[in-house]
C-alpha positions in Angstrom: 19.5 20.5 119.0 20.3 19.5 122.7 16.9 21.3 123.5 14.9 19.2 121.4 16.5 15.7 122.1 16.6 15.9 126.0 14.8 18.2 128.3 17.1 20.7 130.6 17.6 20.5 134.1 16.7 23.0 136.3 19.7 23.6 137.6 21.1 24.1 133.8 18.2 26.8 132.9 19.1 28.8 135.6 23.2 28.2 135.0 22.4 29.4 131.4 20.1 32.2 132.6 23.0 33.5 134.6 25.0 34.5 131.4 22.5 34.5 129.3 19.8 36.9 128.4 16.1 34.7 128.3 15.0 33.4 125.1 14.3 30.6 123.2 12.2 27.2 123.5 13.2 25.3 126.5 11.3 22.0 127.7 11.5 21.0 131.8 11.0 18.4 133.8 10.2 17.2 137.6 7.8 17.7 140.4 5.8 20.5 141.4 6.3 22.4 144.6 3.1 24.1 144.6 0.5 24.7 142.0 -1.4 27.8 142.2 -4.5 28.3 140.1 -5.6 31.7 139.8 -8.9 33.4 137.8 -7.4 32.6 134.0 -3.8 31.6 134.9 -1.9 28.7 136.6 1.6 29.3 138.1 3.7 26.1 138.3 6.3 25.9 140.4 8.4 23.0 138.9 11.8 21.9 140.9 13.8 18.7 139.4 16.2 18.4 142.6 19.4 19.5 140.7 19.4 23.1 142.3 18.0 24.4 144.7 15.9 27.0 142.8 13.0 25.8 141.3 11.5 27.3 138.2 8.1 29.2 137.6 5.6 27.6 134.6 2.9 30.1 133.6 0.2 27.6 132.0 -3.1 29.8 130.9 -6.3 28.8 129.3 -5.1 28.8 125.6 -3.4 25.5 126.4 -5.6 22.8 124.9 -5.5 20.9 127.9 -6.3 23.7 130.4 -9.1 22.6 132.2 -9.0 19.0 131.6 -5.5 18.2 132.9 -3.8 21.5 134.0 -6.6 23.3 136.5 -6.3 19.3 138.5 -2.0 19.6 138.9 -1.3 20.2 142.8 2.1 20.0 144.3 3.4 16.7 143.8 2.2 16.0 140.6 5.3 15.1 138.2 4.9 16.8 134.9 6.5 18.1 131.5 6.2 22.0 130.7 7.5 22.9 127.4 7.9 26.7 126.5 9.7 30.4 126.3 12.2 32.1 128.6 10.5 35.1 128.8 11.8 38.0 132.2 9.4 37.4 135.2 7.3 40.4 136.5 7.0 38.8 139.7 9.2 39.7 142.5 12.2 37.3 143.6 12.4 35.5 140.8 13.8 37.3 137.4 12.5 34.6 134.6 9.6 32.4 133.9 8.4 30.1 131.3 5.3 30.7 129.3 4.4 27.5 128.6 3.0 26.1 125.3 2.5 22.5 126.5 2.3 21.3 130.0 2.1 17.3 130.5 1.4 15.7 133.4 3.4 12.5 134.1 2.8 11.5 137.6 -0.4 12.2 139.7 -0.3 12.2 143.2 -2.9 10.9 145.9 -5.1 12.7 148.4 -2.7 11.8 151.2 0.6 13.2 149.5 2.3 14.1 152.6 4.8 17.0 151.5 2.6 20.2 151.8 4.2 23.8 151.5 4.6 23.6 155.1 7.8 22.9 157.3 7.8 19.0 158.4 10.0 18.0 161.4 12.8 15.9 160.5 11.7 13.2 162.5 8.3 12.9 160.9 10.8 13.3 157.4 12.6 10.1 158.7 9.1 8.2 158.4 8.9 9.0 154.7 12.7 8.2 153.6 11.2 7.6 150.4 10.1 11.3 149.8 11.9 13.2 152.1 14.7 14.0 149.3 12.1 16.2 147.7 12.2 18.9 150.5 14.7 21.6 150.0 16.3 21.0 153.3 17.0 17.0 152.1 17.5 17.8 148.4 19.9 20.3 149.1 22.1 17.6 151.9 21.9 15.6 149.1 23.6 18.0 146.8 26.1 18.9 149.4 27.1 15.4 149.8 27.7 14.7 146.2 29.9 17.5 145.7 31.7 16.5 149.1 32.4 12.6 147.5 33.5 14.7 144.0 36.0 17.1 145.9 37.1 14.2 148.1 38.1 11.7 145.1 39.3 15.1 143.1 41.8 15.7 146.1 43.5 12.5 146.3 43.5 11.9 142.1 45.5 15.4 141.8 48.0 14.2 144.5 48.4 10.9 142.7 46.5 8.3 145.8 45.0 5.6 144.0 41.6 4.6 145.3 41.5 1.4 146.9 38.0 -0.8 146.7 38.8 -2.3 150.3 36.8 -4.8 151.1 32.8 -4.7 153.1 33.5 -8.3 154.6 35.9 -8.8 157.1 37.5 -11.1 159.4 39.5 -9.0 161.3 38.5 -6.5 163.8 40.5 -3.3 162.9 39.5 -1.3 166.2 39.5 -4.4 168.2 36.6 -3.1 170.0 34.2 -6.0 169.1 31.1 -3.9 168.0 30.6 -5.6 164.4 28.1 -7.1 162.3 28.5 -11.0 162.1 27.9 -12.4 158.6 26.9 -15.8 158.1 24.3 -18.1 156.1 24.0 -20.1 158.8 19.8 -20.5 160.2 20.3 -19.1 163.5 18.1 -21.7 164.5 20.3 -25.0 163.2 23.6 -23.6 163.1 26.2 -26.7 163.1 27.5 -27.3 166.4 31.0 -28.6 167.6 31.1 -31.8 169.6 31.4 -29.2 172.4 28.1 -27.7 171.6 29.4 -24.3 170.1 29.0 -22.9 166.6 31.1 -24.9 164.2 31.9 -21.8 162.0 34.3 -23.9 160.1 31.3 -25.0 158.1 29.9 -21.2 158.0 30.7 -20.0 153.7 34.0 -18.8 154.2 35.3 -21.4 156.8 35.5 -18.8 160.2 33.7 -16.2 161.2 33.3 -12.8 159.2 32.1 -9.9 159.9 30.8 -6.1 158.1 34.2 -3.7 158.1 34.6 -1.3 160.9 37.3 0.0 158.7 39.2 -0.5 155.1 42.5 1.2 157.0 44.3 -2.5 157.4 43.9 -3.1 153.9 44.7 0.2 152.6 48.1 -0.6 155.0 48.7 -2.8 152.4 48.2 -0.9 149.3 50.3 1.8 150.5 53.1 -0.5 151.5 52.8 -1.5 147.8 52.1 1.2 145.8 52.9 3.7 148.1 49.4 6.1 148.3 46.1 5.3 148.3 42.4 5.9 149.7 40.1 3.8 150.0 36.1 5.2 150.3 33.2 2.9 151.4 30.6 2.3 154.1 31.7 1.0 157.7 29.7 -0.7 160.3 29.3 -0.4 163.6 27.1 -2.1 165.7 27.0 -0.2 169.1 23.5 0.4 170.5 23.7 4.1 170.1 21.0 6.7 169.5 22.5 9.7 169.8 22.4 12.5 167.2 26.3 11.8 166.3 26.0 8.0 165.6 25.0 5.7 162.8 25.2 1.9 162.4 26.2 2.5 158.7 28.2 5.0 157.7 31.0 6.5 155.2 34.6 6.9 155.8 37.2 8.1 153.6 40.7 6.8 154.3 44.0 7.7 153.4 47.1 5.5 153.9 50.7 6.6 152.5 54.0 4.7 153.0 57.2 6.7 154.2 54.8 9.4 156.0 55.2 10.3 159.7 52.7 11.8 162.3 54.1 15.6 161.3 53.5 14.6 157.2 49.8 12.8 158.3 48.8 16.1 160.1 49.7 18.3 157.4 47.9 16.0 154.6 44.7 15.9 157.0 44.7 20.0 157.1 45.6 20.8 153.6 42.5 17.6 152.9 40.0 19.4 154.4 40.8 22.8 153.8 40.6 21.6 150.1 37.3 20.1 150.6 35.8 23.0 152.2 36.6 25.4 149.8 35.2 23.1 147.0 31.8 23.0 149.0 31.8 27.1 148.8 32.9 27.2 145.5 30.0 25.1 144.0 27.3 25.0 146.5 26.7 28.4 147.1 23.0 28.4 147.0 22.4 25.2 149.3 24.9 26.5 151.7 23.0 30.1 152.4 19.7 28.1 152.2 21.7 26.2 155.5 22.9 29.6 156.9 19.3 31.3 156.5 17.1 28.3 157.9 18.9 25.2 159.9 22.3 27.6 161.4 23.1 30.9 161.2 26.5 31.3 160.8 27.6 27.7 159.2 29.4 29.4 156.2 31.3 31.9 158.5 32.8 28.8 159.9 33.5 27.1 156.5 35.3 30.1 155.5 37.0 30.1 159.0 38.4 26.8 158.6 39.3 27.7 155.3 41.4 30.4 155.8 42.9 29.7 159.4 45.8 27.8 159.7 45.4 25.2 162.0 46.8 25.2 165.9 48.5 22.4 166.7 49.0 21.0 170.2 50.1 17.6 172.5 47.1 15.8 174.4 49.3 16.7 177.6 49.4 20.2 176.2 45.2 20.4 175.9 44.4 18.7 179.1 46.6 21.3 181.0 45.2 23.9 179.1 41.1 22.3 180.0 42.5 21.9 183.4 43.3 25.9 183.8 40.5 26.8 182.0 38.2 27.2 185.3 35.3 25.3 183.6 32.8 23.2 185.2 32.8 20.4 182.6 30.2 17.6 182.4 32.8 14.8 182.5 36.0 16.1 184.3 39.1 16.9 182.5 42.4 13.8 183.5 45.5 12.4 181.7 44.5 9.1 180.5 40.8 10.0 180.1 39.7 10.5 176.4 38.9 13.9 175.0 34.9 14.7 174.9 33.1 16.5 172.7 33.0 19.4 175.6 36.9 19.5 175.5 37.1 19.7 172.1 34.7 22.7 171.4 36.2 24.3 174.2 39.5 24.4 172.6 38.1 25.4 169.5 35.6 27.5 170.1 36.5 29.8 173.2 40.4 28.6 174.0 42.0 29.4 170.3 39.1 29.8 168.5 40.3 28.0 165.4 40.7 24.2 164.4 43.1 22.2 166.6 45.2 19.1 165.7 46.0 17.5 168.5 48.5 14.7 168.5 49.9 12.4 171.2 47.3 10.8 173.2 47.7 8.4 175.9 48.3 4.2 174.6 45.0 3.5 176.6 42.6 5.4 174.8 43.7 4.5 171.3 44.1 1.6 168.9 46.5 -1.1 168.8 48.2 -0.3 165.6 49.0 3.2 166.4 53.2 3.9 166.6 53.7 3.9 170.5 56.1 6.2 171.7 59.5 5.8 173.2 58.4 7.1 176.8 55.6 4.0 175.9 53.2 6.2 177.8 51.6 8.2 174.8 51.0 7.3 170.6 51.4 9.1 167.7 48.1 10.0 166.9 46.1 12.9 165.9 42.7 14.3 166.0 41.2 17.5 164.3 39.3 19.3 166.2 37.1 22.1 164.7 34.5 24.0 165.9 31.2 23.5 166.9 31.3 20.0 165.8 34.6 18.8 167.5 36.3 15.6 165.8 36.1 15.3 162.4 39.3 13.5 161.9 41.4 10.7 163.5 44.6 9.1 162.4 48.2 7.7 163.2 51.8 6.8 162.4 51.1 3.4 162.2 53.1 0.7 163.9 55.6 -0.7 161.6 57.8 -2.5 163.8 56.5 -6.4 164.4 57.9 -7.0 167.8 55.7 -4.0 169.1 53.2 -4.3 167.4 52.6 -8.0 168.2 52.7 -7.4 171.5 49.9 -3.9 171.8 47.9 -6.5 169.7 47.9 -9.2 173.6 47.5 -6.0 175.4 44.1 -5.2 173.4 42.9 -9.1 174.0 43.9 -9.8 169.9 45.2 -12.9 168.8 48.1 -12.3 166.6 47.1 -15.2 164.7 44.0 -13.8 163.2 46.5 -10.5 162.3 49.3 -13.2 160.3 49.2 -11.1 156.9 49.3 -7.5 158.6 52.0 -8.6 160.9 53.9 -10.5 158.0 53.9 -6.5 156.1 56.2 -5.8 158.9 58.6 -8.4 158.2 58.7 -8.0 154.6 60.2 -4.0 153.7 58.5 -2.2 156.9 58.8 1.2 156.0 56.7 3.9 158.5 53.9 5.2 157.1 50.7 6.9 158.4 47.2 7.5 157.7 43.8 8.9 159.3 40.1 8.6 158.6 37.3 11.3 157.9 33.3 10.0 158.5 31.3 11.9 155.6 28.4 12.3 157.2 30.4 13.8 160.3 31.8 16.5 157.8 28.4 17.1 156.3 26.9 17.8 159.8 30.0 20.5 160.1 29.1 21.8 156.6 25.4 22.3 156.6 24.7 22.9 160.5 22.3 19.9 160.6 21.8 18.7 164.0 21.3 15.3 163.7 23.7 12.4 161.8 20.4 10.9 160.5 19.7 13.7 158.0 23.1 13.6 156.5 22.5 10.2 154.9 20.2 9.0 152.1 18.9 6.2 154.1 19.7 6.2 157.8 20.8 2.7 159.3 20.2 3.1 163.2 19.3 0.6 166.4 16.1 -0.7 165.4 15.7 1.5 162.2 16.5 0.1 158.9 13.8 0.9 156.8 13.8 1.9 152.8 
């Protein structure tokens, strides 16, 4: 019955097929990858996007259609192929369907741009609307699904409630001052002050707002109410960065849980991504070796690495001592105070202890205002996991609970207090400490699939002077 009322996905055929023997009337559908059209046969090869294998359709001349509608499919045509499981004599695959009824849905045009050929990724970046046909995009896709699933699955089993933190902000959680302004003001009559600046008391919600950097200060205070939760969104930036690494809009996952310390926030982010990981090998076997075979060799190795390695841990003080002896030459040289690069980082990972590295600790100067400072008031409690080949993947912190401090790291950054009233008020009302850290999907999908560049992580890339689709 489920045959006949809605067609199969690909990705279901061949799940069946793998415990299965072939048989029986199946009905497909999706796009065509390439269409080959031989003396008295046509092979089909149909692929819907929910696998990474696509399917063969054997269409001959018996079908009534055959020369009118079949012999004129080429790849990119949409279509419906209805017909039997039958074993495949040809080689790599091991079934086929012998098709009774092929349909053509969609046509394409002369100029279809996706030939069986390999496209650069920057050309793919042109056609955002079509790249997710490819494998290499349809299978990031895949990956990144099954990332958001095992991420949410992680933090439901543990009992974190997600948080829907919110997109528009007034507050500046880095206090670095790269954001998106919003407003409905016309840039070209904004209302003015009797001083001549923007009056944005009279902007729609009374003062200046702003895209999130981050949904941490709000997740502060759901877990300083119901103890843990995550929130999981997109976060802007608006630094004028084109590098491989960097996006305007991106997604983090954060996690935010009362009573924790730095030790407790470490662990949770090892035993988070470890998780994670092994989700990804357990279900996305196929699009993982299709990464391994054609973008990086060796990119499941390293999942399994991480996977099964417990993680080093180490103080900032510790690393830089350990960069400093190391005899390299690196690009930017190695101080305390100076923030790790991503040259430090692979070099502790990669060559020093050639396994992922927490490292907790760092210097006030180099980190955020709201991270616990230290009783020698030199260094924070912070953490960063390192792992390899990629570097950071993780950043987080005891978080300040005490008001007195934390009022006054917020002068030192340049904050006004006063735009900070309710976060600082959390400290007056049951403080407890608690901790937290972020993960950037796309960051850990560049990790996961060995894709080199940020862009191809995301469905639809926001970068300086790109937001198109």
């Amino acid at each position: 019955r489920q045959l006949r009322e809605f067609p199969l996905s690909v990705a279901r055929v061949v799940e069946l097929l793998a415990r299965e023997a072939p048989g029986g009337r199946v009905v497909v559908q999706g796009w065509l990858r390439t269409a080959r059209h031989g003396k008295g046969v046509s092979f089909l090869e149909v692929s819907d996007g929910s696998c990474m294998a696509g399917i063969q359709v054997v269409a001959e001349p018996a079908l009534a259609n055959y020369e009118t509608e079949v012999l004129a499919l080429r790849t990119g045509c949409a279509i419906e192929a209805e017909g039997e499981l039958v074993e495949s004599p040809a080689a790599g695959q091991r079934f086929e369907i012998r098709a009774a009824r092929v349909t053509g849905i969609g046509p394409v045009g002369d100029d279809y741009p996706l030939q069986k050929k390999r496209h650069s990724f920057e050309f793919l970046r042109t056609l955002g609307h079509l790249r997710m046909r490819t494998n290499t995009l349809g299978a990031v896709m895949r990956v990144r699904h099954a990332a958001s699933r095992a991420i949410r699955r992680f933090f439901d089993e543990r009992g974190f409630l997600e948080l829907h933190t919110p997109i528009l902000s007034t507050s500046d959680c880095e206090g670095a001052g790269s954001m998106f302004r919003a407003t409905h003001f016309d840039p070209a009559s904004a209302p003015r002050t009797p001083e001549g600046a923007t009056d944005w008391s009279r902007d729609f919600f009374a003062r200046p707002a702003f895209l999130t950097v981050s949904g941490q200060l709000e997740a502060e205070i759901g877990a300083l109410a119901l103890s843990r939760v995550y929130s999981f969104g997109p976060t802007f930036r608006a630094e004028n960065s084109n590098t491989s690494r960097h996006l305007a809009e991106f997604w983090m996952v954060e996690p935010e849980v009362a009573f924790l310390d730095l030790d407790g926030d470490a662990a949770l982010a090892e035993e988070f991504l470890r998780a994670v990981l092994r989700e990804l090998l357990e279900r996305c076997g196929d699009d993982l070796r299709f990464f391994d075979q054609h973008v990086e060799r060796g990119v499941v190795a390293a999942l399994e690495h991480v996977v099964a390695t417990p993680f080093e841990r180490m103080t900032y003080t510790d690393a830089v001592a350990r960069l400093e002896r190391s005899g390299r030459a690196f690009e930017f040289p190695v101080a305390w105070g100076a923030d790790l690069q991503s040259e430090h980082e692979r070099w502790l990972t990669e060559e020093h202890v050639k396994r992922p590295v927490i490292v907790t600790h760092y210097p006030r100067e180099v980190k955020a205002f709201y991270m616990y400072l230290d009783d020698d008031e030199r260094t924070v409690r912070a953490m960063d996991v390192l792992v390899p080949r990629v570097g950071e993947l993780i950043g987080g912190s005891q978080r300040e609970h005490r008001r007195d401090v934390l009022e006054r790291r917020m002068r030192e950054s340049g904050l006004d207090p006063a735009d900070y009233w309710w976060y600082l008020d959390l400290r007056r009302h049951g403080s407890v400490p608690h901790a937290g850290f972020g993960l950037g999907l796309e960051r850990l999908l560049l990790f996961a699939t060995g894709m080199a560049n940020i862009r191809d992580v995301i469905p639809f890339p926001r970068t300086p002077g790109s937001a198109d689709f």
